[in-house]
C-alpha positions as CSV (number, residue, x, y, z in Angstrom):
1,X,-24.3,-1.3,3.6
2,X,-25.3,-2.4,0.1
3,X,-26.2,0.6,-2.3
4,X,-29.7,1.0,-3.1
5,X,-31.2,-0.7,-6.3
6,X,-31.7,0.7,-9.4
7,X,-35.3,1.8,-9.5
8,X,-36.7,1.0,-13.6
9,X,-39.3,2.6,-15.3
10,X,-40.0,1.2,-18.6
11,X,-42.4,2.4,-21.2
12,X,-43.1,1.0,-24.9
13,X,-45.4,3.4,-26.6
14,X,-46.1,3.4,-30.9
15,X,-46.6,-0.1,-32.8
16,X,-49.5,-0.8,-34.8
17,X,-52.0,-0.8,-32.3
18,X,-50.7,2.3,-30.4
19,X,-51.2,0.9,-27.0
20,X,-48.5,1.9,-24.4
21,X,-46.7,-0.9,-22.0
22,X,-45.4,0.2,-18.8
23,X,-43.4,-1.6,-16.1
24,X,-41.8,-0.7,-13.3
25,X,-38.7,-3.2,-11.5
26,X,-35.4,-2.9,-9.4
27,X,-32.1,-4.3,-11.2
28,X,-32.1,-6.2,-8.5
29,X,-34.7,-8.4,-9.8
30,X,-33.3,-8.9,-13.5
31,X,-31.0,-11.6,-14.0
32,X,-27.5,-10.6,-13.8
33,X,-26.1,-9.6,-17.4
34,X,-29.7,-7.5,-17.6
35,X,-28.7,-6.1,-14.1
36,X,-25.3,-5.0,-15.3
37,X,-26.6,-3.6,-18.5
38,X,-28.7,-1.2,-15.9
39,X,-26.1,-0.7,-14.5
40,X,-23.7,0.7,-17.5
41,X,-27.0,2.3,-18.8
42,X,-27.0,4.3,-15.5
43,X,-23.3,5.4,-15.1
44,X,-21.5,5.6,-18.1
45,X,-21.0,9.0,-19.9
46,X,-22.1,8.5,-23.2
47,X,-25.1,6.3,-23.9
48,X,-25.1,3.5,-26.2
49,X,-26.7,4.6,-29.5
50,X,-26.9,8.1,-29.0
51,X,-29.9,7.5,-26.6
52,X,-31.4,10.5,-25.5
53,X,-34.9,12.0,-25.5
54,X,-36.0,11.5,-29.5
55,X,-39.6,12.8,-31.0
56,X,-42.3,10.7,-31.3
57,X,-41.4,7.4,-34.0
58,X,-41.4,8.6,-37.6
59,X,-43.1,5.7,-39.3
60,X,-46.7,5.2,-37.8
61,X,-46.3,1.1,-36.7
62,X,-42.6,1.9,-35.4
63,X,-42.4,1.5,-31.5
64,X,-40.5,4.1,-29.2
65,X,-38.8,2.8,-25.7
66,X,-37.9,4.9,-22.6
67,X,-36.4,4.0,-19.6
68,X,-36.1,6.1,-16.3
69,X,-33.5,5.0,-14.4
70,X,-32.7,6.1,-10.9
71,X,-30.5,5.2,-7.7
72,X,-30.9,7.4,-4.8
73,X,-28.4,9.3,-6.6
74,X,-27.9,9.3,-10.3
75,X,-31.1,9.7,-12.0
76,X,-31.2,9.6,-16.1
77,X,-33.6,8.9,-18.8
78,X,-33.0,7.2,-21.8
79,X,-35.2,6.8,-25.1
80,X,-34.6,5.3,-28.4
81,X,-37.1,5.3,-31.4
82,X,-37.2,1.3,-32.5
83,X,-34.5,1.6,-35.0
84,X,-32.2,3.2,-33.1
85,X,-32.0,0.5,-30.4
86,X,-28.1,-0.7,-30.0
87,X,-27.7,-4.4,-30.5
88,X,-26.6,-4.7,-26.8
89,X,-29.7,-3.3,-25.3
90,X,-32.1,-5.4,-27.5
91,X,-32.1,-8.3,-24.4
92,X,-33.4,-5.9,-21.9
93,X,-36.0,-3.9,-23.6
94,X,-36.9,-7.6,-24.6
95,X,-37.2,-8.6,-21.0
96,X,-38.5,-5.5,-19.7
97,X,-41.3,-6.0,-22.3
98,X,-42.3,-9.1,-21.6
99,X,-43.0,-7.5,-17.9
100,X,-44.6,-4.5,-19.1
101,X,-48.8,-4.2,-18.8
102,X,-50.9,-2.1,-20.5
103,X,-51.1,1.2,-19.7
């Protein structure tokens, strides 16, 4: 039996215009290297960056990025204020935001 996907809840608040962008996937439906990224992002101990809940960004036009990831049974929430981001997550915020819709 194949383990349940990787449920992805993505949210890009801040920016100039202030208006959040939300989306909501499976891993399952990223292409692969995205899909592993999830996967790492999910299960290993430390997050890249430092991730972890942050205030609001510091500079006004500065965007702020969350993602809730969750399998059935590991659950975890990530957020990194724009500068923050680690070079190896850049692609799937990228993607992820080029998903997301207002809101």
């Amino acid at each position: 039996m194949a383990p349940p996907p990787i449920r992805i809840r993505f949210r890009r608040s801040g920016g100039f215009a202030g208006i959040p962008l939300t989306a909501a996937t499976t891993a399952d439906q990223l292409a692969g290297d995205h899909a592993a990224q999830v996967q790492r992002l999910l299960t290993e101990a430390e997050a890249p960056g430092g991730a972890h809940l942050v205030p609001a960004a510091a500079g006004a036009d500065m965007f702020r990025y969350e993602l809730d990831l969750d399998d059935g049974q590991r659950h975890r929430t990530l957020a990194w204020n724009e500068t923050q981001v680690p070079p190896e997550v850049r692609p799937l915020l990228g993607t992820l935001t080029s998903l997301a819709r207002p809101g």
